[in-house]
C-alpha positions as protocol buffer text, in pm:
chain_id: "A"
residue {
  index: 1
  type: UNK
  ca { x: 0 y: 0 z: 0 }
}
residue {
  index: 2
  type: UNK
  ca { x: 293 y: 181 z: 28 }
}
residue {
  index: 3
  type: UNK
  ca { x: 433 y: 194 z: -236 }
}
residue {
  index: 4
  type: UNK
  ca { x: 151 y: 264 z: -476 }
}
residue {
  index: 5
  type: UNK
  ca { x: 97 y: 563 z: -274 }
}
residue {
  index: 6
  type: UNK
  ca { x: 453 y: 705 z: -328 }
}
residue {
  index: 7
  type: UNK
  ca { x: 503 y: 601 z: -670 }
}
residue {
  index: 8
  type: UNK
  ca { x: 390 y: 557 z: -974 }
}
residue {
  index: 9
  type: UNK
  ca { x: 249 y: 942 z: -968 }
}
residue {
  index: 10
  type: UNK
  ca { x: 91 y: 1027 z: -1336 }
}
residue {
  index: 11
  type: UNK
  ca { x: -59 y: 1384 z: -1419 }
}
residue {
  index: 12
  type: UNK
  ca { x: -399 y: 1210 z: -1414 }
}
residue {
  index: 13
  type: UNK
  ca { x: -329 y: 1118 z: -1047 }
}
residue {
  index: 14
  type: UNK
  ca { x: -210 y: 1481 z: -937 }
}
residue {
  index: 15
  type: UNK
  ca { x: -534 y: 1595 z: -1102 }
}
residue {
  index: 16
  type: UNK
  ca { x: -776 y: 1335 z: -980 }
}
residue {
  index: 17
  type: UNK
  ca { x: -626 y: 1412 z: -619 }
}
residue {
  index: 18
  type: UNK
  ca { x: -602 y: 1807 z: -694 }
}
residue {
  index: 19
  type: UNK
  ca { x: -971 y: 1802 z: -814 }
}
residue {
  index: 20
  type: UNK
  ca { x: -1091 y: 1617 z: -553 }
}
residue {
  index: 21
  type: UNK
  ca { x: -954 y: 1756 z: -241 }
}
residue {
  index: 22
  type: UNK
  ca { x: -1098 y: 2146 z: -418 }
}
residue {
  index: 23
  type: UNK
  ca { x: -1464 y: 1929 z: -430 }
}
residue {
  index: 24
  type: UNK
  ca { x: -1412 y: 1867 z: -93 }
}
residue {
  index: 25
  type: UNK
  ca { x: -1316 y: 2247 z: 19 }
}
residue {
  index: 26
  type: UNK
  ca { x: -1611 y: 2405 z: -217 }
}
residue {
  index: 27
  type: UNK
  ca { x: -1824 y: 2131 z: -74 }
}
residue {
  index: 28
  type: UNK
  ca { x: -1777 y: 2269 z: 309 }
}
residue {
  index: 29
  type: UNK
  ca { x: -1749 y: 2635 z: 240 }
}
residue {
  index: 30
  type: UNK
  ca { x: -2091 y: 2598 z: 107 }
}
residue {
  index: 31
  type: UNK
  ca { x: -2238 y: 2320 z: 321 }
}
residue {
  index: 32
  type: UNK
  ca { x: -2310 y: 2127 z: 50 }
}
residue {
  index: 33
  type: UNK
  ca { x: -2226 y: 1799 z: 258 }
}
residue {
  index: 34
  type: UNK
  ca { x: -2265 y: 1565 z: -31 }
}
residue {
  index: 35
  type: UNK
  ca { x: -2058 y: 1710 z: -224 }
}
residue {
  index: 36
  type: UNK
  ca { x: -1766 y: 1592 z: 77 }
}
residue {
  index: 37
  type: UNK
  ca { x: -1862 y: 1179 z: -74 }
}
residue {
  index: 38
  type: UNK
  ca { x: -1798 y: 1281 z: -425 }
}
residue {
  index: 39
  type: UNK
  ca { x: -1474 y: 1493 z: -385 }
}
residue {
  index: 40
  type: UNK
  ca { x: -1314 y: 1214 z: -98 }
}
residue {
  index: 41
  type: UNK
  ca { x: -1373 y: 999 z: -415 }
}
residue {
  index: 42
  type: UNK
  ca { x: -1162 y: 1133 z: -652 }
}
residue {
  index: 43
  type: UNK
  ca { x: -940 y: 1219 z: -395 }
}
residue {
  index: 44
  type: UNK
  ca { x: -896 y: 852 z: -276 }
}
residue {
  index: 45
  type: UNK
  ca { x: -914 y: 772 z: -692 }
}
residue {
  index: 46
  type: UNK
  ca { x: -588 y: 957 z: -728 }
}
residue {
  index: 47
  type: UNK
  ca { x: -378 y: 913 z: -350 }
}
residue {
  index: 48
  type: UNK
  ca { x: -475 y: 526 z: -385 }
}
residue {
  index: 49
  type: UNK
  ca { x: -430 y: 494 z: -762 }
}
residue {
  index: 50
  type: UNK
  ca { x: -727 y: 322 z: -859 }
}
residue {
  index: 51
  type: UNK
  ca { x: -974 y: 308 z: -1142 }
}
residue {
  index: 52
  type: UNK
  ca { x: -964 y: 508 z: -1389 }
}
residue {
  index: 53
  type: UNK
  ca { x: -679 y: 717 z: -1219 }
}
residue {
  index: 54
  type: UNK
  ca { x: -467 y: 418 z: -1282 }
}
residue {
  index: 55
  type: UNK
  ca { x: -502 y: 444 z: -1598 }
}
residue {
  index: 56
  type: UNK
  ca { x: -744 y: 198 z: -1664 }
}
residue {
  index: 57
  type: UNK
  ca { x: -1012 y: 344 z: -1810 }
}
residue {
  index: 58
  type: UNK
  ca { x: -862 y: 488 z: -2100 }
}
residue {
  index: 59
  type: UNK
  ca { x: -814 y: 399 z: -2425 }
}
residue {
  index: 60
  type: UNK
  ca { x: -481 y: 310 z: -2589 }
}
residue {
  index: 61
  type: UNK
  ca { x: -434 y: 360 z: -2946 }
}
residue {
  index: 62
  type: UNK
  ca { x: -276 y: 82 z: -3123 }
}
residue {
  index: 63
  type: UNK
  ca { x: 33 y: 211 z: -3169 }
}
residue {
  index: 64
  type: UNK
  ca { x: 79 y: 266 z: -2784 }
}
residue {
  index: 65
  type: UNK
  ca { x: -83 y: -48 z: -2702 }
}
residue {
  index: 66
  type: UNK
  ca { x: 160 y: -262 z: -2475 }
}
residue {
  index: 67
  type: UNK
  ca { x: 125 y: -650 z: -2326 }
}
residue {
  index: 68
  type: UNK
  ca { x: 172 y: -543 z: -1980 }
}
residue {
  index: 69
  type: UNK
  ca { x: 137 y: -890 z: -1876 }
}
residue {
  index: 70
  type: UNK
  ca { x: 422 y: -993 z: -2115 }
}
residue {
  index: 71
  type: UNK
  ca { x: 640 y: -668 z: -2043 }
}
residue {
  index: 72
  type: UNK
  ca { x: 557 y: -656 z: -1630 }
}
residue {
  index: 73
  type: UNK
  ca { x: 534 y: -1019 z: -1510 }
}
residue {
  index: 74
  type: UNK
  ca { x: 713 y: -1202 z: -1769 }
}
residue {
  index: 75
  type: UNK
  ca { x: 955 y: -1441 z: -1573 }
}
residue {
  index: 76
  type: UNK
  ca { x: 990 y: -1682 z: -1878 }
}
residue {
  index: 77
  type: UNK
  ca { x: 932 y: -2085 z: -1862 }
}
residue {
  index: 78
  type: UNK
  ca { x: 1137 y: -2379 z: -1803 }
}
residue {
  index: 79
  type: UNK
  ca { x: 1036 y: -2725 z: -2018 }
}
residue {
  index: 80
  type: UNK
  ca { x: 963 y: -3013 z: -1806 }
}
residue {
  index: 81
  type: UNK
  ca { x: 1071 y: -3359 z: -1932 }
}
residue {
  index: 82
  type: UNK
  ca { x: 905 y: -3678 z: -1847 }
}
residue {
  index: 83
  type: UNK
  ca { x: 995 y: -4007 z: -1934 }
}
C-alpha cells in the first residue's frame, strides 16, 4: 500500500487528487455535505491509484498499445521432461 501511494504518480493522479480535495473544500465552504462523498472519491481515486486514475479506463491507441502482462510479469518458462 505503500508503495503505490509514493510512486507511480501520473498527471492524471495529481489531477484526480487536486480536483478532488478542491470538491471537498467548495463542498464545506458551502455546506453542501454531499458534495464531501464525491470529492473524498476522486481524492482517494488519485492518493490510492485506482480506477480510472490508474489508468485503466482509457483507451490506448494501437500504436501505444503494450502486453503489460508480457512486459511486467514475464519471468519466462522452463520445459519439463518426463519419461
Amino acid at each position: 500500500m505503500k508503495n503505490r501511494i509514493l510512486y507511480g504518480w501520473s498527471f492524471r493522479r495529481v489531477l484526480y487528487l487536486t480536483v478532488g480535495i478542491a470538491t471537498i473544500i467548495y463542498a464545506v465552504v458551502a455546506k453542501e455535505w454531499w458534495g464531501i462523498f464525491l470529492g473524498g472519491y476522486f481524492a482517494a481515486m488519485g492518493l490510492f491509484s485506482f480506477g480510472c486514475a490508474s489508468g485503466n479506463c482509457g483507451y490506448e491507441s494501437p500504436g501505444r498499445r503494450t502486453h503489460r502482462l508480457h512486459d511486467e510479469q514475464y519471468r519466462g518458462f522452463e520445459e519439463i521432461k518426463t519419461n
